[in-house]
N, C-alpha and C positions, 0 to 999 in steps of 0.2 A: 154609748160605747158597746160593741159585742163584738166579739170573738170566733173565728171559726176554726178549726181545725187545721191546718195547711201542709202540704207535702212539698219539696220540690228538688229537682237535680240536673245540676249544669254546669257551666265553666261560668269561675269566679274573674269577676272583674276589679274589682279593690276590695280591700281591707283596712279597717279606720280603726286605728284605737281610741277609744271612748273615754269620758271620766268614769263611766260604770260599767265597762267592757270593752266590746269590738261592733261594728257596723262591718256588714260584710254583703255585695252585691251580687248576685247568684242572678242569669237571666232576667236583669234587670231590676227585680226586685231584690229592697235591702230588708236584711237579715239584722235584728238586732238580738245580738247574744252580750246575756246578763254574765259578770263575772262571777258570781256564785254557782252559775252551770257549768263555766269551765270548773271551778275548784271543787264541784262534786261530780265530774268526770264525764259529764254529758259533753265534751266536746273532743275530739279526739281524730287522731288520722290512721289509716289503716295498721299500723304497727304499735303507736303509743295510745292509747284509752284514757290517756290522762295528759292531754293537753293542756297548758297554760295560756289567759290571753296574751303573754309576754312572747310565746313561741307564736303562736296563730299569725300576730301581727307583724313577727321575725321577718325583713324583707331581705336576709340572707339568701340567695338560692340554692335549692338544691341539689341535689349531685344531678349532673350532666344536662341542668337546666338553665336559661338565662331567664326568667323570669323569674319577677320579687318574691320572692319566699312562695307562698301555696296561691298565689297570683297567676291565673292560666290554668291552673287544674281543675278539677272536679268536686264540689261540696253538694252531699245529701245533707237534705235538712229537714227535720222533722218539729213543728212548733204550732204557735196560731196567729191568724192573720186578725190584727187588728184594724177592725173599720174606721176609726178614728183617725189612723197614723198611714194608712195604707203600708204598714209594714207587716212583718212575719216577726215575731215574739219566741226568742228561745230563753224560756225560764229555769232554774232550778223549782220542783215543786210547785208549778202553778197551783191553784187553789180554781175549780169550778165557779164562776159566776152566777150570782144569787139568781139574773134573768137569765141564763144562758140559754134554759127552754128544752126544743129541740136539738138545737144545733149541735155538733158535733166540738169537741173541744177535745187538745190532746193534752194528757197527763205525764208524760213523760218527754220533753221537748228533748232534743240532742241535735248535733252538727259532726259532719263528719269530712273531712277535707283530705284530699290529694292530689298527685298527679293525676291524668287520664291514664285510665287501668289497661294493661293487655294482659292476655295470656300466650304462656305456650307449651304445650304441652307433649307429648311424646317420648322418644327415646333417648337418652344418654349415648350421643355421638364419640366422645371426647372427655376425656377428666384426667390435665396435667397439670393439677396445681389449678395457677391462675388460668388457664386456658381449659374452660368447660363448655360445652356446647349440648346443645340439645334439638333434635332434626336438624343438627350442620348450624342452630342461628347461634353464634358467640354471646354467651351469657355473664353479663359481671356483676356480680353478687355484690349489694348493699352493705357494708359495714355498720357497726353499731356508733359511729363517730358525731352523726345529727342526734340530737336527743328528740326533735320533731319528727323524724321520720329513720328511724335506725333500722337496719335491717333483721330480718329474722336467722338466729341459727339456722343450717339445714339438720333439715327431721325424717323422719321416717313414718311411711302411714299412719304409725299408730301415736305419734306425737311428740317422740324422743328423740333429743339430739344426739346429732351422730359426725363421724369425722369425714369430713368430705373425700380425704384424699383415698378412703376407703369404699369408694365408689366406683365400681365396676362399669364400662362402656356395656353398651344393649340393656341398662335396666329403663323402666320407664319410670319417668317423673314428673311433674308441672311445676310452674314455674311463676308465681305474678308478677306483676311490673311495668314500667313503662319504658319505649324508646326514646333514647336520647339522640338528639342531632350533632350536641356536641361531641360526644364519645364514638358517634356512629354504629350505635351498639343497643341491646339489650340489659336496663339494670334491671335486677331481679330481688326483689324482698323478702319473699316466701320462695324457697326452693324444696320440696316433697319428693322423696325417692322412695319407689313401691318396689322395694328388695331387698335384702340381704346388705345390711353396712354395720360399720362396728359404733356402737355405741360409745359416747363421750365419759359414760362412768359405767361401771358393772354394777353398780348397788341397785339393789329394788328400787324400780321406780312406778309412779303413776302420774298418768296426764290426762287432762281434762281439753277434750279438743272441741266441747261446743256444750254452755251452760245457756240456759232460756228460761224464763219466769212469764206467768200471765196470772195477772191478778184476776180473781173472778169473785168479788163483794169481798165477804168475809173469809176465804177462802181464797186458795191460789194450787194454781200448775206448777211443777218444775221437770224438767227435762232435761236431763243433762247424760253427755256418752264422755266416752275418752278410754285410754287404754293400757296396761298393764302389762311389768314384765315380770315372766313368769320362769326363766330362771331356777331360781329359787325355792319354789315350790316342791312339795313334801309329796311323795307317791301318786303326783300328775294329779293332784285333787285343786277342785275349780278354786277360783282366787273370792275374797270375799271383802266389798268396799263397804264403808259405811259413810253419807252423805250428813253433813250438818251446814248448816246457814252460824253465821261468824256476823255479829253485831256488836256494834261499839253501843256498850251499856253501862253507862256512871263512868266508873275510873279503869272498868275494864275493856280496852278496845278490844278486842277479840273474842267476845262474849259467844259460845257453840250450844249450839241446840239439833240435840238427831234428830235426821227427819226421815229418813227410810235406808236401805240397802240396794245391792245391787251384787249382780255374781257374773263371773268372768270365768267361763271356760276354757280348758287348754288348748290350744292349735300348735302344732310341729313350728320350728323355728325360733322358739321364746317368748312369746307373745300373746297376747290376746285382746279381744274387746270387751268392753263393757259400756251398759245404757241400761238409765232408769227413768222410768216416766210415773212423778209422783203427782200426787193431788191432797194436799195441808188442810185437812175440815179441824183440827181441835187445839191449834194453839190459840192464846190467847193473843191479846196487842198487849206490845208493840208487835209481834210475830206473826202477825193475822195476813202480812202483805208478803208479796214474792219478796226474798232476800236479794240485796247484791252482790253479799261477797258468800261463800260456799268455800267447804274443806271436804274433801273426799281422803281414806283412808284407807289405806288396806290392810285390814286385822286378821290376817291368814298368819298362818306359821311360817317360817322363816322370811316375812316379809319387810321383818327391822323395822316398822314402822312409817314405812314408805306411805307418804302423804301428799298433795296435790291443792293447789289454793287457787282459785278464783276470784278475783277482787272488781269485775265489772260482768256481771251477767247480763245478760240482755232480755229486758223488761217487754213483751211484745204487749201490743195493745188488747185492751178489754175484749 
């Protein structure tokens, strides 16, 4: 038996639930995903990071779909192809193969499923309530009502929710989603507005809009941006986060360990960015590996303790 590496992405033909998961058919080639990857988050659709094999195999359809549940959409799949079985192996934690040699083996399997993706992107035609449009195409925003594929609050560039109905025509936004034939319309999951909208809360907030990890032996990368309101803020002096990794350790699940900082300068309008790119030479193990889940904090003055969690970072390859 050996193992290779395998990538692949395509429109899904079935989905089989298994005594030990799902069997799942991707350009012909089937997919077996173990249920331990779903329940440590390796399988997931572009809105929920924590899929269940009970949802995967959900042949409900989705909004403005006639196809069996994520049946006809689109699954990236990241695992290894077994020469034995002629299939593609998505593990939680595979373990390297005593022969495996040269050949290339992935360490972190995952699956990722949904509809066929569009974009759209441009200007803010239209915002009546439920009649919102963008370059004139009729957009209808996803609700949180599927827990497979629930829509995303609308945010603003820098990651915070905000009230739709305070969204002004002429700004520009993007949009992801796919077309329905049933609806004749545009659903939209992610909706992004690059301007001026009124936030869902006034209280200091922090967001985390793209966490990444890469192990490198005993040591590891983290990268992680996102954005900060600055409100708040005492005589316009920069905002100051602090980054910990959050591991479940003995009876403590949220176990924080600091791993660096990060400073956010002001920009006009209440806002700003922030990004750190660290590199971890001296913890010890268990702590030796890129984390998955991450707490960002902002310990500035009058920041209340406005904090930001991560619970699935994205582990890129070696």
């Amino acid at each position: 038996m050996a193992f290779i590496a395998a990538e692949l992405e395509g429109p899904i033909t079935s989905i089989t639930e298994t005594g030990t998961g799902a069997e799942m058919v991707v350009l012909g080639m089937t997919i077996v995903i173990e249920k331990e990857a779903a329940d440590n988050h390796k399988v997931r659709s572009p809105t929920n990071k924590r899929l269940t094999i009970a949802q995967l195999v959900d042949e409900t359809s989705l909004r403005g779909l006639e196809e069996k549940g994520f049946v006809g959409g689109t699954a990236i799949v990241q695992g290894n192809f077994n020469t034995d079985t002629g299939k593609i192996e998505v593990k939680f934690n595979p373990k390297t193969p005593a022969n495996q040699g040269a050949n290339p083996f992935e360490l972190h399997p995952a699956v990722e499923v949904g509809p066929p993706e569009s974009l759209v992107s441009g200007m803010i035609t239209r915002n009546l309530g439920s009649d919102l449009t963008v370059n004139n195409i009729p957009i209808k925003l996803l609700d949180m009502s599927d827990a497979r594929f629930p829509g995303n609050p609308p945010r603003n560039e820098f990651g915070f929710d905000i009230k739709l109905d305070s969204v002004p025509p002429t700004l520009p936004a993007s949009v992801d989603g796919y077309f329905s034939k049933l609806e004749n319309g545009f659903i939209g999951y992610t909706f992004v507005v690059d301007g001026p909208a009124t936030l869902t809360t006034d209280k200091p907030q922090v967001s985390i809009t793209r966490a990444q990890g890469r192990n490198r032996g005993a040591e590891y990368d983290l990268n992680v941006r996102g954005g900060v309101t600055t409100s708040h803020a005492v005589g316009g002096l920069p905002q100051t986060l602090e980054i910990y990794r959050a591991d479940a350790i003995g009876s403590n699940p949220s176990q924080e360990t600091f791993l660096g900082r990060a400073s956010a300068r002001l920009i006009p309008g209440g806002f700003a960015k922030w990004s750190a790119s660290l590199r971890i030479t001296t913890l010890p193990a268990p702590f030796d590996v890129a984390p998955t889940r991450i707490v960002v904090k902002n310990v500035s003055s009058g920041a209340e303790g406005a904090f930001a969690r991560e619970d699935d970072v994205e582990i890129l390859k070696e």
